[in-house]
C-alpha positions in Angstrom: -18.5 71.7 -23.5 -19.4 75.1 -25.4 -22.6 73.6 -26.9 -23.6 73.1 -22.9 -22.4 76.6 -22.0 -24.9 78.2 -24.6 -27.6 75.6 -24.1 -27.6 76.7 -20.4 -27.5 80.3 -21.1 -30.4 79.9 -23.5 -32.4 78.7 -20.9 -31.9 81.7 -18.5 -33.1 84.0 -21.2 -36.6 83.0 -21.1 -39.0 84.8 -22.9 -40.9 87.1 -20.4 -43.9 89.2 -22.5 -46.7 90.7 -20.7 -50.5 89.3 -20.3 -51.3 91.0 -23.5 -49.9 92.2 -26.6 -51.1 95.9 -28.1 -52.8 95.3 -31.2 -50.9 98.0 -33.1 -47.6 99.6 -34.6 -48.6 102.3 -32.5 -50.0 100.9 -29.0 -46.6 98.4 -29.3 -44.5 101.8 -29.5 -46.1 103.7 -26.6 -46.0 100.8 -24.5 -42.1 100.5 -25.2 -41.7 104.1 -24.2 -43.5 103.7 -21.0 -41.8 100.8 -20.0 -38.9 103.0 -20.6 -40.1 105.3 -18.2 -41.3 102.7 -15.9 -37.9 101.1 -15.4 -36.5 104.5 -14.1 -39.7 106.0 -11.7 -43.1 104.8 -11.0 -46.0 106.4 -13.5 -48.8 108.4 -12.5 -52.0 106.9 -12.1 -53.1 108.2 -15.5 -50.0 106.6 -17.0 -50.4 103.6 -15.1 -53.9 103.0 -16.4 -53.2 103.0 -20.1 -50.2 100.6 -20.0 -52.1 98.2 -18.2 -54.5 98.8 -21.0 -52.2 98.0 -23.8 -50.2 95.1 -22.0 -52.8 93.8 -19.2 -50.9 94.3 -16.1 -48.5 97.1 -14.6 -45.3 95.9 -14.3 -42.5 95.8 -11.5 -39.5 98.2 -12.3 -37.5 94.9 -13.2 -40.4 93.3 -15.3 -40.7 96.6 -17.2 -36.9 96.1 -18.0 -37.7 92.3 -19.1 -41.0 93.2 -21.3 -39.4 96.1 -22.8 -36.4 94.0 -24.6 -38.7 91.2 -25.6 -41.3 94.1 -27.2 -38.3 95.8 -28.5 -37.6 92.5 -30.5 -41.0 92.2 -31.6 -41.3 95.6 -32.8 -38.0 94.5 -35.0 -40.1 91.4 -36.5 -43.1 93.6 -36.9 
C-alpha cells in the first residue's frame, strides 16, 4: 500500500523546466533570482525581456514557482 502511496505522489511531481535552459553558472543564477521575483510581482518590461531570453518564455506567477525549484535542483547537480 505505501509503495502505491509514493508511486502516486511521484507522479504529481512532474518535472516542469522552461523552453530553454541558460547556458551558464551565471545565466542559471540570474534566472533563479528572477523567478524569485517573479513569483511575488510582475517584472518590468526590461526584466521581462531578459528572462525570456535565458529561459524562452515568461512565466505565470505559479510556473515561476514550478521552474524555480526544478532550476534550483539543477543548479545543485551543476
Amino acid at each position: 500500500m505505501a509503495k502505491k502511496r509514493r508511486a502516486a505522489a511521484a507522479v504529481k511531481e512532474e518535472i516542469e523546466l522552461p523552453p530553454q535552459l541558460p547556458e551558464t553558472r551565471e545565466g542559471l543564477e540570474r534566472a533563479i533570482m528572477l523567478l524569485g521575483y517573479r513569483t511575488q510581482n510582475e517584472l518590468t518590461p526590461k526584466v521581462q525581456a531578459e528572462l525570456e531570453a535565458l529561459l524562452g518564455a515568461y512565466p505565470s506567477a505559479e510556473t515561476a514557482v514550478h521552474w524555480k525549484r526544478e532550476l534550483k535542483s539543477l543548479r545543485d547537480e551543476y
